[in-house]
C-alpha positions, 0 to 999 in steps of 0.5 A: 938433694939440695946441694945438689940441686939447689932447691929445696928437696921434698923426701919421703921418711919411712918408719921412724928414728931419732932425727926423722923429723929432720925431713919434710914428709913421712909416711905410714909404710906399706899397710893394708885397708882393712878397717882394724888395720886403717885404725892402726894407721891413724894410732900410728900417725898421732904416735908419729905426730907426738914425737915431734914429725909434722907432715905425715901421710899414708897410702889412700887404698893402702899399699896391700890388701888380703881376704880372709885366707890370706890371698892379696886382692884389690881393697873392696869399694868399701875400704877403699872409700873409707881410706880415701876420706880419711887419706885427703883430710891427712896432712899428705895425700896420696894414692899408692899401692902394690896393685893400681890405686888411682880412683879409675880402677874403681866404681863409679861411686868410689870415683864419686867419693874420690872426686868429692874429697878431693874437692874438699881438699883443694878448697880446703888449701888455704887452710892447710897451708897456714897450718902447714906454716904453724907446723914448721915454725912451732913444731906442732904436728898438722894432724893432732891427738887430741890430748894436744888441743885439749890436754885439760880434758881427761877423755881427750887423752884416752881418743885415739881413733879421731883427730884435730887437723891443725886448730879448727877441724876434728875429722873422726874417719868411719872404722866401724859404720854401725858403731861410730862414736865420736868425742866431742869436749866442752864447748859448741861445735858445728858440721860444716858440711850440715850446718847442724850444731853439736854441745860437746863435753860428750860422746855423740853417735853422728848419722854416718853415710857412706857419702861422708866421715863426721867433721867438726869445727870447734867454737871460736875458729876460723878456716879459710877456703878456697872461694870455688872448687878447683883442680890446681892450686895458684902460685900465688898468695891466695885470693877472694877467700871464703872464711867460715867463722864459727863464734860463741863469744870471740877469736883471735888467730893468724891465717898464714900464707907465702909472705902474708901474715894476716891477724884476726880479731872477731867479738859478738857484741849481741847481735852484732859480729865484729870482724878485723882482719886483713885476710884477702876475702870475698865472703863470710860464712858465720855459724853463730846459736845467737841470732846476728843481725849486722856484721861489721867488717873491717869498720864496714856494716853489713846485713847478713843473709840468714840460710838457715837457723844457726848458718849466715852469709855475708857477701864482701 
């Protein structure tokens, strides 16, 4: 296609063989909604992702759906739903199926829950893409088993229904709503969507809703944000970003977009949080169990607004 062309061609990789990782996207291939069949979407792409392929998807709503005769019908609002929350936290997003599955032929809740995640998506662009660049220049899957983030950590290895996106985020997709567990190694985490702050080193069972999946960010990261919600992505670098910061002690990292190659170093020093980066923002958003007073920025000194115990803000 590119000799074709002369552009660089996106493909979509079906199944998998020796040399798949040779193209940009692969995906799950036709599969059904049903819970027990999405946890085996998600075995799949960790497997996919551990044989070296990097950016992998599968179809929000999946390609077909049965009922318990075996008679093809539409996915219910539920599957669907559940499909759609894991689908837009997946390095490739897309709503595909054997019947309609665009989110207008569905309720007004699944619209909802479509819209929302969605959102999260977008403003989570920034983010993915500085994963995405990791991805192509290491070869280390955007969407991670979790043996591959924590390979000293024996229950790690025997995870399966959970995953790290890229460095930060651990995204636990709902299987089962009245049995949700959810392993959390060593360390503090935060849910970025509550604020509310989680030790790890064990399994935990979060408040499910049908609203959201559990999310956590791990200590000592960064995920850069989109500043607002948005429908479109620009075709420039990113600009006025929002950086949620989460540090127990400090961080060093690189956030990456097209042609920018930003370090960033962060250390608690008591009270005060010390930030040195070149990351284009415009706020800060700390998740800090120590209470921070001042964070200085780049050399400059800032009073923090508090929004709640353990959650600060700081406009730049």
């Amino acid at each position: 296609v590119k000799n074709e062309t002369g552009e660089r061609a996106m493909l979509w990789g079906r199944s998998g063989y020796a040399g798949t990782q040779n193209y940009p996207g692969n995906w799950a291939g036709d599969s059904s909604t049903h819970e027990n069949n999405v946890a085996c979407i998600l075995r799949g792409g960790l497997s996919i992702g551990l044989s070296g392929v990097p950016f992998w998807g599968h179809d929000m709503g999946g390609f077909y759906n049965t009922d318990s005769d075996g008679y093809e019908c539409p996915p219910t609002d539920t599957e669907y739903q559940r499909s759609v929350q894991f689908g837009m936290l997946s390095p490739l997003s897309r709503s595909h199926g054997k019947t309609p599955r665009e989110p207008w032929n569905f309720s007004e809740e699944s619209q909802k829950i479509f819209r929302r995640y969605a959102g999260i998506r977008y403003r989570l662009t920034p983010y993915l893409y500085s994963m995405a660049y990791v991805s192509h220049y290491t070869g280390l899957p955007m969407l991670r088993a979790m043996l591959l983030e924590f390979p000293d950590d024996p229950t790690a290895w025997m995870t399966e229904l959970q995953y790290m996106m890229g460095d930060s985020l651990l995204v636990a997709p709902v299987f089962d709503q009245d049995d949700m567990r959810v392993y959390l190694p060593e360390g503090q985490w935060v849910m970025p969507l509550t604020g509310e702050m989680v030790t790890g080193g064990r399994w935990v069972r979060p408040t499910v809703t049908e609203e959201d999946i559990p999310l956590y960010m791990r200590e000592n990261s960064f995920i850069p944000l989109r500043g607002h919600d948005t429908e479109w992505t620009p075709e420039e670098p990113f600009t006025n970003l929002t950086v949620l910061m989460h540090v127990t002690s400090a961080l060093d990292g690189v956030y990456y977009d097209d042609g920018v190659q930003a370090p960033v170093h962060v250390h608690l020093d008591g009270g005060t949080l010390h930030v040195e980066t070149t990351m284009p923002m415009a706020r800060l958003v700390l998740y800090s169990a120590h209470p921070l007073s001042y964070v200085v920025v780049n050399g400059k000194t800032y009073r923090p607004e508090q929004t709640s115990s353990t959650c600060y803000r700081v406009i730049l």
